[in-house]
N, C-alpha and C positions, 0 to 999 in steps of 0.2 A: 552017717557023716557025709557020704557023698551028696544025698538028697539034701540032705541040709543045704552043704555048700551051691546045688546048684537053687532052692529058692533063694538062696541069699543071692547069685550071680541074675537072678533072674530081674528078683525086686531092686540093684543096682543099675540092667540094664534101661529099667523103668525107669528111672529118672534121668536118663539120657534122651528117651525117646521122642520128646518136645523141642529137642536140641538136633536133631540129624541132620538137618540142611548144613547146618554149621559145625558138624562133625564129617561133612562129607566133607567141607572145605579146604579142613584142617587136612584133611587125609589125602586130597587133589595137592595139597600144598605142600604134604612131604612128600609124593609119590614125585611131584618136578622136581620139588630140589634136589632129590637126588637124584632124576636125572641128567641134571644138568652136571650134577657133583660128577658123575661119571665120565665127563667127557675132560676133564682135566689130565690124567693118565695119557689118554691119546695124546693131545693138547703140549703133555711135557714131552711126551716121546720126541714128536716132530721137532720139537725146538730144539732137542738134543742131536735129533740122528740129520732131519734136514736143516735149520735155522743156523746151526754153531757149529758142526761136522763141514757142512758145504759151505759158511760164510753166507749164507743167504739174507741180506742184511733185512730185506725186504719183507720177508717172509717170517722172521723173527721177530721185525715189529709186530708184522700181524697177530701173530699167535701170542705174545705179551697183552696184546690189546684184548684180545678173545678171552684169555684167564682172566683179567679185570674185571673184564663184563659179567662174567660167570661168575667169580665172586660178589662182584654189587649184583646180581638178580636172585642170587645164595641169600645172602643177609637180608634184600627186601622180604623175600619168600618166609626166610625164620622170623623176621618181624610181625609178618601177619600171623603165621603160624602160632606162636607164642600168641598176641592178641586176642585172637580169636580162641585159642584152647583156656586163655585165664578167663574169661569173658563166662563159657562155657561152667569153666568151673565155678567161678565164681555163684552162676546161677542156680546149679545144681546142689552147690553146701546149701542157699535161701531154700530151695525147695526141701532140702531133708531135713531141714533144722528147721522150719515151719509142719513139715509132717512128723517131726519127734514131738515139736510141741502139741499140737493136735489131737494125736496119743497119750502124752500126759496129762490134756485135759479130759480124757474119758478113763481114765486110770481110778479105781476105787481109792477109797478113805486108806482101804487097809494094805494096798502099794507103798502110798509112803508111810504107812506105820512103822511098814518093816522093811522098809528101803531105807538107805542114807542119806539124808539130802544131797552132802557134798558129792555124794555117787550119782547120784540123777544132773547134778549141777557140770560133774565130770564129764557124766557122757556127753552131754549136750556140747561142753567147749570144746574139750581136748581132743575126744574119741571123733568128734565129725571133723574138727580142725586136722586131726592126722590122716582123716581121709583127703581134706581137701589136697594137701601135697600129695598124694596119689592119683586125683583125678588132674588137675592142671599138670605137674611135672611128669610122676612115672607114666602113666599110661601115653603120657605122648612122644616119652623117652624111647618106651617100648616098638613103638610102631618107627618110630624115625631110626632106630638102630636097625631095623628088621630089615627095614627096606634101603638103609646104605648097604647093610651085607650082602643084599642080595646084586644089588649093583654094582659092588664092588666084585662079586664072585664073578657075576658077567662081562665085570670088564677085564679081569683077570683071563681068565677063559679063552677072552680073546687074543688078548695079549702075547700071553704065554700058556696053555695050558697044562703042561707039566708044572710050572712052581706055582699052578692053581693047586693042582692036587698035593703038593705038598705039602703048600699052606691050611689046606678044608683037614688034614691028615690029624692037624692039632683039634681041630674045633671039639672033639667030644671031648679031650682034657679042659679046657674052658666050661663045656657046659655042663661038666662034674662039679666041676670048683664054683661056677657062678650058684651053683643046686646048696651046697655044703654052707657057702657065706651066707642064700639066702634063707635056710634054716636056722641057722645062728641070728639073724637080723630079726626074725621073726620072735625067737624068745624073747630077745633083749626088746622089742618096741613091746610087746604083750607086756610084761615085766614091768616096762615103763607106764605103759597107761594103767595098769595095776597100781602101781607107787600113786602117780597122780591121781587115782581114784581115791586112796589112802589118804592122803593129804590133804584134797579139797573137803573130804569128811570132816577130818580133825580140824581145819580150821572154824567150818562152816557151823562146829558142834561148840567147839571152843568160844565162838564170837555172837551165837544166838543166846536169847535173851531169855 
């Protein structure tokens, strides 16, 4: 199983591989954003302890003015971000969905004897279509969340680093519970693209001639 799993992670890498410039992009463009995200904490500190504690009127502008900036250079950075990762993906369904077709064209007579059409017709739509939400959304969900935590752990840290460790104290409960919802999540999608496997059979049985 695990061999399995890792030619399957190997031949998914593979279709990324044509794309890396533009995977590095994506990755330079969460790795800022959240750096930049991180400087917000500091950012409100000052305004709290120097800007509105001392009345420092001047200085409170400043730093209003600086979160601004920080947010519009936030939302430019996820704009590209996004762009470029749906771009990506987008490219990558073309290419697996011309190399599943490819493979069903050197596929014997006696494949689809005893195959189901609507099941060959399934995998094709549904089964790549629910990966494309994987490659454009999660996987960049993934990395973008990774690298705020991490950002966020160092800016805590510095902060404060006692109600850093109190805070990390929870994280293994989180990463129990994110384990448990995502093995639930995983029946239920299998499940699902089962059902629609089901279905696009029976239509496609029901409506042929």
């Amino acid at each position: 199983m695990d061999s399995e799993r890792q030619r399957d992670g190997h031949r998914i890498l593979q279709l990324f591989k044509p794309y890396h410039f533009r995977l590095t992009a994506v990755l330079l463009l969460i790795v800022v954003s959240a750096g930049i995200s991180m400087l917000n904490p500091f950012l409100l500190r000052d305004v709290l302890n120097e800007g509105i504690l001392k009345h420092d009127t001047k200085l409170l502008t400043e730093l209003v003015l600086a979160m601004i900036v920080i947010a519009v250079a936030t939302s430019a950075s996820s704009v590209w971000q996004t762009y470029i990762s749906n771009s990506i993906g987008q490219r990558v369904m073309h290419d697996l969905r011309a190399a599943v077709y490819r493979r069903l064209q050197r596929m014997s007579l006696a494949f689809f004897t005893r195959t189901r059409t609507g099941e060959v017709q399934s995998r094709i739509a549904n089964d790549i279509g629910g990966l494309e939400g994987v490659v454009t959304n999660t996987a960049t969900s993934i990395a973008q969340n990774a690298t705020t935590v991490i950002a966020a752990v160092v800016a805590m840290c510095i902060l404060d680093w006692q109600l850093a460790v109190i805070s990390l104290a929870f994280v293994p409960l989180f990463v129990w519970l994110t384990r448990r919802v995502g093995k639930v999540r995983r029946k239920i999608t299998t499940e699902q693209q089962r059902r629609l496997a089901d279905m696009s059979s029976l239509v496609a049985e029901s409506l042929s001639v």
